[in-house]
N, C-alpha and C positions, 0 to 999 in steps of 0.2 A: 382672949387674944386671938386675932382673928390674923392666918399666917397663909403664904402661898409662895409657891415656887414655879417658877416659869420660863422657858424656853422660846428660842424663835429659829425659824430655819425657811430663809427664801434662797430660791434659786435664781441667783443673781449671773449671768451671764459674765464668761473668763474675760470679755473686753470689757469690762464696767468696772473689775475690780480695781484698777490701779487706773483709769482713765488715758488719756494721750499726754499727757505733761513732765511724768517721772524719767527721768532721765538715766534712772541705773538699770543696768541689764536685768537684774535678779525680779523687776517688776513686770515682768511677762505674762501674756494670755497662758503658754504653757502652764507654769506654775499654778493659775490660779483653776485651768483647765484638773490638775489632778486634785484639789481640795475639792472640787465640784464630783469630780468621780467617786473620792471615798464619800464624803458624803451620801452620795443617792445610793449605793454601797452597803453603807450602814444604815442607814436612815431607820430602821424598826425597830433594832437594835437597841439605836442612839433614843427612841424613843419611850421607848419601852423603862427602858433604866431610868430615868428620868422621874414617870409615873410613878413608878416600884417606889423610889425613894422618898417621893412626896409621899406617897400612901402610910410608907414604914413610921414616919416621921409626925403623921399628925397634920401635916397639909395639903391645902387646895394645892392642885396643877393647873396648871394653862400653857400651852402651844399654841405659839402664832403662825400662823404659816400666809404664805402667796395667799391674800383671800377681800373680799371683798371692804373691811378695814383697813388695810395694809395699802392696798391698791388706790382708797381715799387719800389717805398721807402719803403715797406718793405724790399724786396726784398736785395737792395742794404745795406739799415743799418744792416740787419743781417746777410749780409756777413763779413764785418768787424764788428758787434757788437753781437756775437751770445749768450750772455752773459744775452741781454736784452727779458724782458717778453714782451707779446701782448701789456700789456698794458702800459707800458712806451714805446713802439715803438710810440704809438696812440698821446701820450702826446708831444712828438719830431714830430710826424708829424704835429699837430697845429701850434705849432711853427714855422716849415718851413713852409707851408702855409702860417703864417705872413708875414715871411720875404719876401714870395716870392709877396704877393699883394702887398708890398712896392715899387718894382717895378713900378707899373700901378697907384696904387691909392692913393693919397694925405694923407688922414686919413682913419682909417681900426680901427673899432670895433668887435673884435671877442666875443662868448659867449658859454661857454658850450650848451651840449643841454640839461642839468638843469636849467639854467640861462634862466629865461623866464620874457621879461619884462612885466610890468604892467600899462603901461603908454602911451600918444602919444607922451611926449615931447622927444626929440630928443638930445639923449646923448652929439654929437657933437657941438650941443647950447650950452648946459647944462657948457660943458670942453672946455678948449682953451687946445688944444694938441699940441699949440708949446710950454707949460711951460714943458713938460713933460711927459713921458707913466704912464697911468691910470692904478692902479690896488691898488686890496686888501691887507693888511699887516694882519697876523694873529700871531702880537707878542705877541698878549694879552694870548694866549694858549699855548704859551712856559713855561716848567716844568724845571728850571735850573737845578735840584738838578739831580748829575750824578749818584743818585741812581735808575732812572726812567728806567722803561721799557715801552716805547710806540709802535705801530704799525709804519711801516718801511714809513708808508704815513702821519705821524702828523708830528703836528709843530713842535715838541721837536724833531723828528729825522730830519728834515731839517734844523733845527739849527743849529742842532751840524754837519750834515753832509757839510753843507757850513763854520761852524766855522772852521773847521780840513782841509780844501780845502782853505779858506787865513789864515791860519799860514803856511801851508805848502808854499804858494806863497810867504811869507814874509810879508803878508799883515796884516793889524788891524783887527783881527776875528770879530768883531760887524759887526749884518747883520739883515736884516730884513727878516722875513719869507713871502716869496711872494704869493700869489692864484693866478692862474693865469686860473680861473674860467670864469672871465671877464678882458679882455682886451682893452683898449683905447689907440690910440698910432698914429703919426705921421710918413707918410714916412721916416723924417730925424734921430728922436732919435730911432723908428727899425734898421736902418742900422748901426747909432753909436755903438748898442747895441753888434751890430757883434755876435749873439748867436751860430753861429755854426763856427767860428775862430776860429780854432785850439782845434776841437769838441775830435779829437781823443787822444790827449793829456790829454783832462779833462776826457775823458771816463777810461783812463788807471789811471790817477789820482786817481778818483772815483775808480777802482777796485785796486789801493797799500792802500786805507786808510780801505776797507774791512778785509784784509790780515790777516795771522796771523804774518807776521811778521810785518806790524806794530804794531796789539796788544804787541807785545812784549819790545817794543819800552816805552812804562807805558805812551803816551799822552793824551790817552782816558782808562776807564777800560771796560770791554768789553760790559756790558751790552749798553753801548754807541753805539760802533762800529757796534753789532748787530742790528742795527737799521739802518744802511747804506747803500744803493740803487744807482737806475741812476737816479733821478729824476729831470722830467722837470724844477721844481720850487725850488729844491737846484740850479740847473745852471742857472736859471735866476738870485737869488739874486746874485749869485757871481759874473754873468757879469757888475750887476747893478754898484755891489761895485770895481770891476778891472776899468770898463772903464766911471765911473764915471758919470752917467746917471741921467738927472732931473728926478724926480719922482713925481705925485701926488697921492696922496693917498688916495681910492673910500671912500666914506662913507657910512655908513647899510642905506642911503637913493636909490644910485646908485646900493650896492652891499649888498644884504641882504643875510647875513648867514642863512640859513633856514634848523637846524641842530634836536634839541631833544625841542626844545622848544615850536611846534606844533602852533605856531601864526604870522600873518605877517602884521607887522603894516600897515595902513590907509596913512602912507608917502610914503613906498615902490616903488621905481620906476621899479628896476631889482629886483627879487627874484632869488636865488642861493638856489635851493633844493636840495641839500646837501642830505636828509633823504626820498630823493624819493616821498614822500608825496602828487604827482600832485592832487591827486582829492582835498587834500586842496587850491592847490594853482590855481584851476579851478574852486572852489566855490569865492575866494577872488578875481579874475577877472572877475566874475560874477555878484558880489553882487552890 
């Protein structure tokens, strides 16, 4: 059983992260300026833990970083996609990167490089990843009422943006909001997953449901619409629900939100710091 875990960490520049189109105040250069600070910050740290845990656990590592790979798949997505910011580039490149150790390795644990775990035991004990790809649901942070204005990266705008993406497929709009913060997942249901089949079709999909002529159309009102991006994790849930994909779903022991609530419980295996906060979560690996 041929296993690996893997990381990726580019420095994508604070105007790229949320592009020119977001309309909520909360998607600002500032903001995206202080995850770029902890970041470069932490970075050894972030890295280091990573390694240790692959090692502990019995598998291969791999880090991607800014590099002459990464820089090809820019390259090529924005020639056909020049629509897309730095940082949804960053978010599809993970992705491919899955798909592509699908190839080689049996099972494949991907992790942000917030995602830091806190533990020895060994994710792929822990999961049987022939039931299913492992990952987070954050439906509990869906805001239904179409009177919401959220930032163009929360849950209430992936909702809606995967809900408007199967009606328009003929599909049952019920979806689940994916993170795809941490990933668990088997060579076979990656490959069923088929995430970049007919990538450019969804991408054009993704920009008629922007449109002002759909808004025209009265299936969303617009403060909806304006909430609608490329995003990685709108097109994961829709692949989930098109091609009909087992699913397990992490729990705050595996996949810890680590958001405004400045505490990380004592069960914690992976922490998901979400709110940057490393020297907290460098005291709680320490204690």
């Amino acid at each position: 059983m041929k296993r690996i875990v893997y990381s990726i960490y580019v420095d994508v520049p604070a105007v790229e992260h949320f592009g020119t189109t977001s309309k909520n105040k909360n998607d600002s250069i500032e903001k995206a300026s202080q995850t770029i600070n902890a970041f470069q910050g932490h970075y050894d740290k972030l890295l280091e833990n990573k390694k240790d845990y692959a090692k502990k656990i019995g598998a291969a590592f791999k880090m991607y970083t800014y590099d002459e790979k990464y820089k090809s798949f820019e390259k090529n997505i924005l020639k056909f996609f020049p629509e897309l910011t730095g940082y949804e580039v960053i978010n599809f490149y993970k992705i491919h990167i899955l798909c592509e150790l699908a190839d080689v390795y049996d099972e494949i644990l991907y992790l942000d490089f917030d995602a830091i775990p806190l533990t020895d035991e060994s994710f792929f004990d822990a999961w049987d990843l022939s039931k299913g790809i492992c990952v987070l649901d954050n439906n509990d942070n869906v805001v239904t009422d179409l009177r919401v204005n959220h930032s163009i990266r929360s849950p209430t705008a992936k909702y809606f943006n995967c809900h408007a993406m199967l009606v328009d497929g003929g599909y049952h709009p019920a979806n689940d909001v994916i993170n795809t913060g941490i990933i668990g997942a088997n060579a076979e249901h990656i490959k069923k997953l088929d995430y970049f089949g007919g990538f450019e079709h969804i991408i054009e999909l993704m920009s008629a449901l922007r449109s002002d002529a759909y808004a025209e159309t009265g299936m969303y009102p617009q403060n909806i619409i304006d909430m609608f991006r490329y995003d990685n994790e709108t097109i994961f849930s829709y692949k989930l629900q098109v091609n009909n994909i087992d699913v397990q779903w992490l729990d705050d022991v595996w996949h810890y939100f680590f958001d405004r609530q400045r505490f990380i419980p004592a069960k914690t295996k992976i922490v998901h710091a979400i709110c940057k906060d490393f020297d907290c979560v460098w005291r709680r690996l320490d204690a």
